[in-house]
C-alpha positions in Angstrom: 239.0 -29.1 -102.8 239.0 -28.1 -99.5 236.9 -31.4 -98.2 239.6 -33.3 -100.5 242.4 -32.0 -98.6 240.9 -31.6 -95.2 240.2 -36.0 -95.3 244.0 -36.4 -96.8 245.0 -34.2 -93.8 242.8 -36.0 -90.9 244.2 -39.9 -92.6 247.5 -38.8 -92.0 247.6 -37.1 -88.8 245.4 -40.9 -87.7 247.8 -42.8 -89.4 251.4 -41.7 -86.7 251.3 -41.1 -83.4 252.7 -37.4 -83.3 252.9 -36.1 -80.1 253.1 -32.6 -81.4 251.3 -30.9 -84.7 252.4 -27.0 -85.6 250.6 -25.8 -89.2 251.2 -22.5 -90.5 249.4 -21.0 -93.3 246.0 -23.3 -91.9 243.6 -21.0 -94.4 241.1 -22.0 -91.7 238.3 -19.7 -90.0 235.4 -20.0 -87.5 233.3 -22.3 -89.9 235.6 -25.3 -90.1 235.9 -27.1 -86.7 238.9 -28.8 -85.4 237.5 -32.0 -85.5 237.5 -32.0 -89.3 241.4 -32.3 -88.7 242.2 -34.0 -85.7 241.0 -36.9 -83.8 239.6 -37.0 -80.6 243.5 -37.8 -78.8 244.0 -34.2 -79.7 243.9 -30.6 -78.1 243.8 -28.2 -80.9 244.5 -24.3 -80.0 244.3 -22.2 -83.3 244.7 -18.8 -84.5 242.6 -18.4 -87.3 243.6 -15.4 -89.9 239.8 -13.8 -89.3 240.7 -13.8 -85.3 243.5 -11.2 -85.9 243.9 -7.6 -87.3 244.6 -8.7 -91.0 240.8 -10.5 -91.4 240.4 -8.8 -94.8 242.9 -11.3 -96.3 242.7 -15.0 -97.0 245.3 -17.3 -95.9 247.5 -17.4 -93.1 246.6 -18.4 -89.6 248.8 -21.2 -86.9 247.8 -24.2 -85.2 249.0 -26.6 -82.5 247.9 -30.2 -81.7 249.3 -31.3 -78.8 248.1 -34.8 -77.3 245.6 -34.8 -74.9 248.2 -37.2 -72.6 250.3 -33.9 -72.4 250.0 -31.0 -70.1 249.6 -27.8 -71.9 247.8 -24.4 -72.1 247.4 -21.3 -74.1 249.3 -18.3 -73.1 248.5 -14.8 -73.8 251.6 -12.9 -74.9 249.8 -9.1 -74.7 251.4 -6.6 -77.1 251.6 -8.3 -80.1 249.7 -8.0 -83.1 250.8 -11.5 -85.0 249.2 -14.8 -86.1 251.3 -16.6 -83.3 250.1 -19.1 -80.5 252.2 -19.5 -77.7 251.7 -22.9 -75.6 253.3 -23.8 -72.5 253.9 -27.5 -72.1 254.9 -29.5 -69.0 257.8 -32.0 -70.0 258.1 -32.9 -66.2 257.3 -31.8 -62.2 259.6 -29.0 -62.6 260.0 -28.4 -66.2 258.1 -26.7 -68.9 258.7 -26.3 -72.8 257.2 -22.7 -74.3 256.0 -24.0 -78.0 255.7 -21.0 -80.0 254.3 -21.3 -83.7 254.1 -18.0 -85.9 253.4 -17.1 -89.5 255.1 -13.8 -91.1 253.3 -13.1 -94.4 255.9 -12.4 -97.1 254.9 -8.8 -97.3 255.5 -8.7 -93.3 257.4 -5.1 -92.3 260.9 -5.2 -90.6 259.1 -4.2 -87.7 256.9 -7.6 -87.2 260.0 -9.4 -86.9 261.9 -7.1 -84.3 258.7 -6.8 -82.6 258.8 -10.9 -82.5 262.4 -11.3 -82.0 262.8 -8.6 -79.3 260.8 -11.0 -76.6 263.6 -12.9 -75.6 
């Protein structure tokens, strides 16, 4: 199923020219390489559900695809323990756009979302 899914995915993403990709709820890990989703026009950044503190369940996990043509790069947000990616992308000389992409499983505490919320 998964290779079934994973070409249907990859055709689609080849077939527009999105500039910007954000996927929640990837189910991907270590094993499966980016390139089995995205072309080569594409920078992935992931965070895989076996890269953070809830590795002993299956789903979850973010992704962004940002075209290579754009300026961006991971940022570290320290302090928080959440399947989120934060990207900083340059729009222009003096402007930047802070892409954030998170996943809150549904049996996520009131505190994960505080925690979240309570950056800006």
């Amino acid at each position: 199923m998964f290779v079934v899914k994973t070409v249907e995915f990859f055709s689609s993403v080849a077939s527009v020219e999105y500039d910007v990709i954000c996927v929640t709820e990837t189910w991907l890990c270590e094993d499966i390489d980016s390139w089995h989703l995205f072309d080569d026009r594409y920078l992935v950044y992931r965070k895989d559900r076996g890269s953070s503190s809830n590795s002993s369940r299956r789903g979850g996990g973010v992704l962004v695809a940002i075209k290579k043509c754009l300026s961006s790069r991971k940022l570290d947000v320290p302090g928080l323990d959440l399947e989120a990616i934060w990207i900083s992308v340059k729009l222009n000389y003096s402007k930047n756009m802070l892409l954030c992409v998170v996943y809150f499983p549904p049996s996520s505490h009131v505190d994960k979302y505080v925690q979240f919320f309570l950056l800006f």
